[in-house]
Structures are given as structure tokens and as C-alpha cells.
C-alpha positions in Angstrom: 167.7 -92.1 -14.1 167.1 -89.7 -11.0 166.5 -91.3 -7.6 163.0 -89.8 -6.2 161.5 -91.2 -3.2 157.7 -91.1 -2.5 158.4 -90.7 1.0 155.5 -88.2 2.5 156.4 -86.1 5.6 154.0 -88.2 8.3 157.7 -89.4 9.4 159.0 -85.8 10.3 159.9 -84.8 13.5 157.3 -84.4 16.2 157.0 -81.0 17.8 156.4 -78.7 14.6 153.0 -77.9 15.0 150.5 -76.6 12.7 148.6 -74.0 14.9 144.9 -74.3 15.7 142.3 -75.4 12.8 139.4 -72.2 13.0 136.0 -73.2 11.8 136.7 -72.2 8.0 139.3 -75.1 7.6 142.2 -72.4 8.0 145.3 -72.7 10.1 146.3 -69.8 12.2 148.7 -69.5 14.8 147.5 -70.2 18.0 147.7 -67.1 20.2 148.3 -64.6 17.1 144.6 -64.6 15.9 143.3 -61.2 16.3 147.0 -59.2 16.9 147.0 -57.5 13.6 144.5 -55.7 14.6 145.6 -54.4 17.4 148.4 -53.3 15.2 146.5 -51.0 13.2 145.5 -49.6 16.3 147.3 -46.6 18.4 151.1 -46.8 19.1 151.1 -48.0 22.9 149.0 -51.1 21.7 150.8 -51.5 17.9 154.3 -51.8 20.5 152.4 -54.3 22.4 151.1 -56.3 19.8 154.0 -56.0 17.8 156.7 -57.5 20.5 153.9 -60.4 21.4 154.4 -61.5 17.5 157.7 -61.5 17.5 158.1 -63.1 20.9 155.8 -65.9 20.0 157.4 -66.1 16.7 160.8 -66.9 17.8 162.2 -66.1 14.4 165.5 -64.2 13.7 165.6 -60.4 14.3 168.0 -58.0 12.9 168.9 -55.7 15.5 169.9 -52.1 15.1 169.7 -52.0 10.9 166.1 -51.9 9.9 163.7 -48.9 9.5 160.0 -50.0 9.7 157.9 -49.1 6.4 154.8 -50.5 8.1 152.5 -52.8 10.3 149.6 -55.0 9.0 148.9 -55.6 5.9 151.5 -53.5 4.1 152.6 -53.8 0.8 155.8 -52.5 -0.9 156.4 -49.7 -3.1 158.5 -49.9 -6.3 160.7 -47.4 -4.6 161.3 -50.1 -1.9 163.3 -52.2 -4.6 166.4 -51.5 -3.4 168.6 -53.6 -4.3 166.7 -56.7 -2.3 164.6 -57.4 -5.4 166.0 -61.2 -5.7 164.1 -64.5 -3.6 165.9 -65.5 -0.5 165.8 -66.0 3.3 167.8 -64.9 6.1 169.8 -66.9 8.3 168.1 -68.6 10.2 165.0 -69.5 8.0 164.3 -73.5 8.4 163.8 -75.6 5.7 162.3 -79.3 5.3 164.8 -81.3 4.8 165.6 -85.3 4.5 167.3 -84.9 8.0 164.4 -82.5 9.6 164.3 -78.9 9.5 167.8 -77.4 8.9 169.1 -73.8 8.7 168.7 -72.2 5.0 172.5 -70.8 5.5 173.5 -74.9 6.4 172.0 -76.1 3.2 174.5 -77.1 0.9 174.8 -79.5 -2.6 173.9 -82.9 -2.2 171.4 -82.2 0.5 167.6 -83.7 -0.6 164.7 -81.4 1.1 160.8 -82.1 0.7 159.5 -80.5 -2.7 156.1 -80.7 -4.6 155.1 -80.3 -7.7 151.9 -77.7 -7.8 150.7 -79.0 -11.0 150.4 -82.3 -10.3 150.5 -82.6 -6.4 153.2 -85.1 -6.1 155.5 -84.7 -3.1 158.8 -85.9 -2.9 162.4 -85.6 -2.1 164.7 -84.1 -4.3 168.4 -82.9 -4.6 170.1 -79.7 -4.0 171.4 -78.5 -6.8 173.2 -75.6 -5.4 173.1 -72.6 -3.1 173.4 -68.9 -3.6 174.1 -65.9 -1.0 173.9 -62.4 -1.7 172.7 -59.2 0.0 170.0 -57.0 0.2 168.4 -53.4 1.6 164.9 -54.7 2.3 163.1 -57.6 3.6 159.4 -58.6 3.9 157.9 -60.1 7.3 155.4 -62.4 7.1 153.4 -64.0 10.1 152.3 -67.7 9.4 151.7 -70.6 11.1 152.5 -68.4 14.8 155.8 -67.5 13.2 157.8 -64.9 11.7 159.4 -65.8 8.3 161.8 -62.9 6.1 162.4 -62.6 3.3 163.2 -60.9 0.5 160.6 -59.1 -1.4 160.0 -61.0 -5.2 160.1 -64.7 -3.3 157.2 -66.3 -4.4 155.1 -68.1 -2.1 152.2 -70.5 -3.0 148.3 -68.8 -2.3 145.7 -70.9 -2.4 143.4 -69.8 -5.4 146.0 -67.7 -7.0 149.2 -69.4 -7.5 153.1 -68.2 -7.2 152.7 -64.6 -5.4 155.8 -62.7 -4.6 155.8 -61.9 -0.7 155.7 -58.2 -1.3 152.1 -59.0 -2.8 150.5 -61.1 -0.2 147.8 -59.5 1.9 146.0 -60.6 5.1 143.6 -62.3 2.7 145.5 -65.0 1.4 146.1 -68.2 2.3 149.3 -69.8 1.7 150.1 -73.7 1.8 151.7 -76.3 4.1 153.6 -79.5 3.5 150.2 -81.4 4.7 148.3 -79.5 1.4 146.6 -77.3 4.6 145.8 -73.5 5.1 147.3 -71.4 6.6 146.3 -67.7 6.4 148.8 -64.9 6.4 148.3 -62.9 9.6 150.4 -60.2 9.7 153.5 -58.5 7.4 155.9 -55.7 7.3 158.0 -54.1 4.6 161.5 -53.1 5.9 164.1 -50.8 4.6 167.8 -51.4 5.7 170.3 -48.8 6.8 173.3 -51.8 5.9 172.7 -55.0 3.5 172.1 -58.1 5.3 172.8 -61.4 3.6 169.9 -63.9 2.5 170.2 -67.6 1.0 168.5 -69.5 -1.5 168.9 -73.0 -3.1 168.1 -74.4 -6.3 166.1 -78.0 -5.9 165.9 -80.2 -8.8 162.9 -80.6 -11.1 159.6 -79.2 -8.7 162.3 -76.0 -8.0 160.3 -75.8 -4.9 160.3 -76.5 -0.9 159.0 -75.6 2.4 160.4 -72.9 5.0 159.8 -72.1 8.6 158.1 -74.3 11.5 155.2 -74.4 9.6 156.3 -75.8 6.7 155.1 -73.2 3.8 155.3 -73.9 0.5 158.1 -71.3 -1.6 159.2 -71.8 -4.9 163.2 -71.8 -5.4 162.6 -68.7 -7.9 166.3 -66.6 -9.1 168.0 -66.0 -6.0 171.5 -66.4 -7.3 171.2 -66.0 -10.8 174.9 -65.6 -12.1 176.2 -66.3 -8.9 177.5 -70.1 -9.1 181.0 -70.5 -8.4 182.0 -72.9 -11.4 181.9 -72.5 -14.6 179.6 -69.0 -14.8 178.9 -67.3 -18.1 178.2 -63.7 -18.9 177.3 -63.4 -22.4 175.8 -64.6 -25.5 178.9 -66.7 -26.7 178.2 -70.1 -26.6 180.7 -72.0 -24.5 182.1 -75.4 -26.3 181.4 -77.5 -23.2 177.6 -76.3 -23.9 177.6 -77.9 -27.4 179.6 -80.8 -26.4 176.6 -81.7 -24.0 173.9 -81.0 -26.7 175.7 -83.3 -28.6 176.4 -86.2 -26.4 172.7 -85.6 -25.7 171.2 -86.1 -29.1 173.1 -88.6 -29.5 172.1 -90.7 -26.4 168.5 -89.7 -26.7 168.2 -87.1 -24.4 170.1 -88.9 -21.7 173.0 -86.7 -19.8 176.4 -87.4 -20.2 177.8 -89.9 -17.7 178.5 -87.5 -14.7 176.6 -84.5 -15.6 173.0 -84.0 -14.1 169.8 -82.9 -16.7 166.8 -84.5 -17.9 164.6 -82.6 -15.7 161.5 -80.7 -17.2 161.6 -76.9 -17.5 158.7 -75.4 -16.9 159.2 -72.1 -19.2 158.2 -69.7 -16.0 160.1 -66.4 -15.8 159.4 -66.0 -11.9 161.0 -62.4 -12.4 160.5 -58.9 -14.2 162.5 -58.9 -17.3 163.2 -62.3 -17.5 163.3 -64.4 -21.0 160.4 -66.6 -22.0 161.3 -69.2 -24.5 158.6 -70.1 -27.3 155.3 -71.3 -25.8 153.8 -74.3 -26.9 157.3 -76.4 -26.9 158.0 -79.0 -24.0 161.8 -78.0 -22.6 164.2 -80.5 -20.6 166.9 -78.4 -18.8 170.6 -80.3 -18.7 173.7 -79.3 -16.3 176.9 -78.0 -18.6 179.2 -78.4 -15.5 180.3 -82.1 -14.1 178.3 -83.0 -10.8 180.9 -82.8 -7.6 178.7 -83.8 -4.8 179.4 -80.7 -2.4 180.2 -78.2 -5.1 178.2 -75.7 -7.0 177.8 -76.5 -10.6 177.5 -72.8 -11.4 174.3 -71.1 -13.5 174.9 -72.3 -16.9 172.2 -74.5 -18.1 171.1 -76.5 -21.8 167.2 -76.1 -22.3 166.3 -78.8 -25.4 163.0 -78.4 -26.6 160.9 -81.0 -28.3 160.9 -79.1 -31.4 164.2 -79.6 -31.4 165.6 -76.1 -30.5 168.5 -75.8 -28.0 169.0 -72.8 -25.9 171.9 -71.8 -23.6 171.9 -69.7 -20.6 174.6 -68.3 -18.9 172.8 -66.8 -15.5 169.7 -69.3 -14.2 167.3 -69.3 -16.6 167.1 -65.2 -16.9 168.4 -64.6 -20.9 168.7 -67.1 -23.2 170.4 -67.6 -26.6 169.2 -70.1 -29.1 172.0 -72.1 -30.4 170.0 -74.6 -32.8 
């Protein structure tokens, strides 16, 4: 059985502030309100507003390499995929973690960081199961909480009222959450096109596949970063590994308990979080199992078991994206 802890974050470190509440019961940034206007506005005072963001952001910058698409509310074209179309962060980006909030490029294996589960609220710790790098041509800016937060642009982030949005689709509107289940409105973003690649991060958390980023603590889901990218034990094709089948069957035949040094048992959800990505049967409840021993410190690669309560078993060989149905 997993070890979860029901731990809320009222213990975390004092000093990460939530902004100023405004009379709607939404967060903002205190001394951003009212700046992304004066970006739409001419260049002299877009210049001015724009390097009073970033200054009261504090976030990382990428000198030199980036070519801005846009102010305000912009959104991205399709001709802005690039090749940046996977969900990561830059260096830099803080995540929620057990120990406080720690550097997305520190995270490693073994590491627990604050998660929730959207569908049923619970909040809790839970386990890294391992951490991806790659690199990409364009990155989203997104002003929150008084800080700026990149990223890449299909990482979805939770919006009050609508659900999993991918940061290229969040406008000015929207309201994304905390770890304290409050506001906090999007107030400004930018789309930006890369003369070289930069490298991003992501992490894959067990079970809720979710956690918080940033100062102010905003809610992202753990999406596809890496898919294919684990270094142990990756896949590449439909052939069925035997190490896959020798976990379904020490499975079955321990009633849908993992083999003794193997992680699984956790629900999966059956949401492609990215264009062209496989959806197995509806109307089945799935339970995703690890084909790769746990090393505490090591990736266990992207192969995965999915067992459905129908009885089906499906393989993947990179995160979740294609599947192949073995019973």
C-alpha cells in the first residue's frame, strides 16, 4: 500500500504570499493590477509597464534568445508550435514540495511535492515518479499571483469554471487555482518565439499527476512532458516486452497488487492531455502499474501496464500517448 499523508500546506514556509484579495474574492498581485493595460497602450509606456512586471516578478529571464510575439492577452498560433508543443518549465520554476518550494530542474525521484486531486478535492503528498528534460523554440509567460511563470505552450493549468486549459489558451479572464483552493486571476501573458532551444523540465507525480508551481503556488497538471524520454527500460513500438507480461501476470495473480518492488496500483484517469494522443475504451475503470523495478533516485523509464476492470490489459511504451492491447 502507498504511503499518502493528509498533511495540508498551513505548515509551509512563511513569506510566500498570496497577493491582495480584490472585492470579487480574486487574488491579484499586489502592485500588478492595472499594468496590462498600460501594455496595450503605446511603446514608451508598454517598455514601462513591461520591465515593472518583470522586475516585480522576479522570475527567470532568458536573455538575448527570445523574439516577442506579443503583450497582453495574446494567444498562440498553430504556426507557433515549434517544436515547444510538450508541458514543462524552465529552470528556475518553484515547485511545492515536502521540503518547501524547490527548483523544477532540482526535482528528482523519490522527492514527495503537494498534489490534489480536482475531482475529489483531496490534497496530499505524493511521490516523484520521475523527471524529464527536453527543449523547446517557444515559451508562454504568464503573470499570476505578482509573478512571472514560463512555460511551455500545451502545459495545462487548472481555470476555475473550465478545467485543464493549456497555457497557450488562457486569457486575461480566467482564473486559475492556488494550493489554498483560492483565485487568482491571470493578469498578463506573452507568446515567445526562440532564435536557440532552451531546456524546460517536468515531473511525473503519482496518482493526482498534478502539483503547484511558482510563489503562488498554482495548480498544473504533470501532463506529457517526457513522453519517451525515461532513461530505463524505454520502448518504441507495439511489441510487447516480456517483463510487461510477467507483471500482468504476477498481478492477476496477486489481485491487482504490484510485484514486490515494482510501483502501480494507482488509478488512471483515461485523459489524453495532448493532440493525438490514445484514448482507451470509455466506460472501463483502469489502474496504471510500473514495468521497471523502483530504484529510489532513478527513472523507471515510460513504459507503463494500464489493467482495466473489464479485464483488458494495455501496454505503453512512451507515457500514456499510444497504447497496444495485449489481453
Amino acid at each position: 500500500m502507498q504511503e499518502s499523508e493528509n498533511d495540508g500546506v498551513e505548515d509551509q514556509e512563511e513569506g510566500v504570499h498570496h497577493g491582495e484579495e480584490d472585492p470579487g474574492g480574486v487574488t491579484t498581485g499586489g502592485g500588478v493590477r492595472g499594468l496590462t493595460s498600460s501594455i496595450a497602450a503605446g511603446d514608451d509606456a508598454k517598455t514601462t509597464a513591461w520591465n515593472t512586471l518583470k522586475g516585480i516578478a522576479g522570475g527567470a529571464t532568458i536573455g538575448g534568445t527570445a523574439a516577442a510575439i506579443g503583450y497582453g492577452a495574446t494567444k498562440a498560433g498553430s504556426k507557433l508550435l515549434g517544436t515547444g508543443v510538450k508541458a514543462c518549465f524552465i529552470a528556475g520554476t518553484v515547485v511545492l514540495t515536502a521540503e518547501g518550494l524547490k527548483k523544477i530542474e532540482d526535482i528528482r525521484a523519490g522527492d514527495r511535492v503537494y498534489a490534489k486531486d480536482v475531482e475529489g478535492g483531496k490534497q496530499e503528498m505524493k511521490e516523484v515518479l520521475q523527471t524529464f528534460e527536453r527543449e523547446v523554440d517557444v515559451l508562454v509567460h504568464l503573470w499570476i499571483g505578482g509573478e512571472e511563470i514560463v512555460t511551455t505552450q500545451t502545459h495545462p493549468f487548472y481555470v476555475e469554471g473550465k478545467g485543464w486549459t493549456e497555457a497557450r489558451e488562457l486569457t486575461e479572464e480566467d482564473c486559475v487555482l492556488d494550493s489554498k483552493n483560492e483565485k487568482l486571476r491571470v493578469e498578463g501573458i506573452r507568446i515567445e518565439e526562440l532564435r536557440e532551444p532552451v531546456k524546460v523540465y517536468n515531473f511525473e507525480v503519482e496518482e493526482y499527476h498534478t502539483y503547484y508551481v511558482g510563489a503562488a503556488e498554482v495548480l498544473v497538471h504533470n501532463d506529457n512532458c517526457g513522453r519517451g524520454s525515461g532513461n530505463v527500460g524505454e520502448g518504441g513500438g507495439s511489441s510487447i516486452p516480456d517483463k510487461a507480461r510477467d507483471v500482468v501476470q504476477q498481478v492477476k495473480a496477486n489481485n491487482g497488487t504490484p510485484p514486490k518492488g515494482y510501483k502501480g496500483g494507482r488509478t488512471y484517469k483515461n485523459i489524453p492531455l495532448e493532440d493525438g494522443a490514445q484514448k482507451l475504451p470509455e466506460g472501463v475503470n483502469y489502474k496504471e502499474y510500473d514495468i521497471n523495478p523502483y530504484i529510489k533516485g532513478q527513472n523507471r523509464g515510460a513504459e507503463r501496464i494500464v489493467i482495466g476492470d473489464d479485464d483488458s490489459v494495455w501496454y505503453t511504451s512512451d507515457h500514456y500517448y499510444t497504447f497496444t492491447q495485449i489481453e
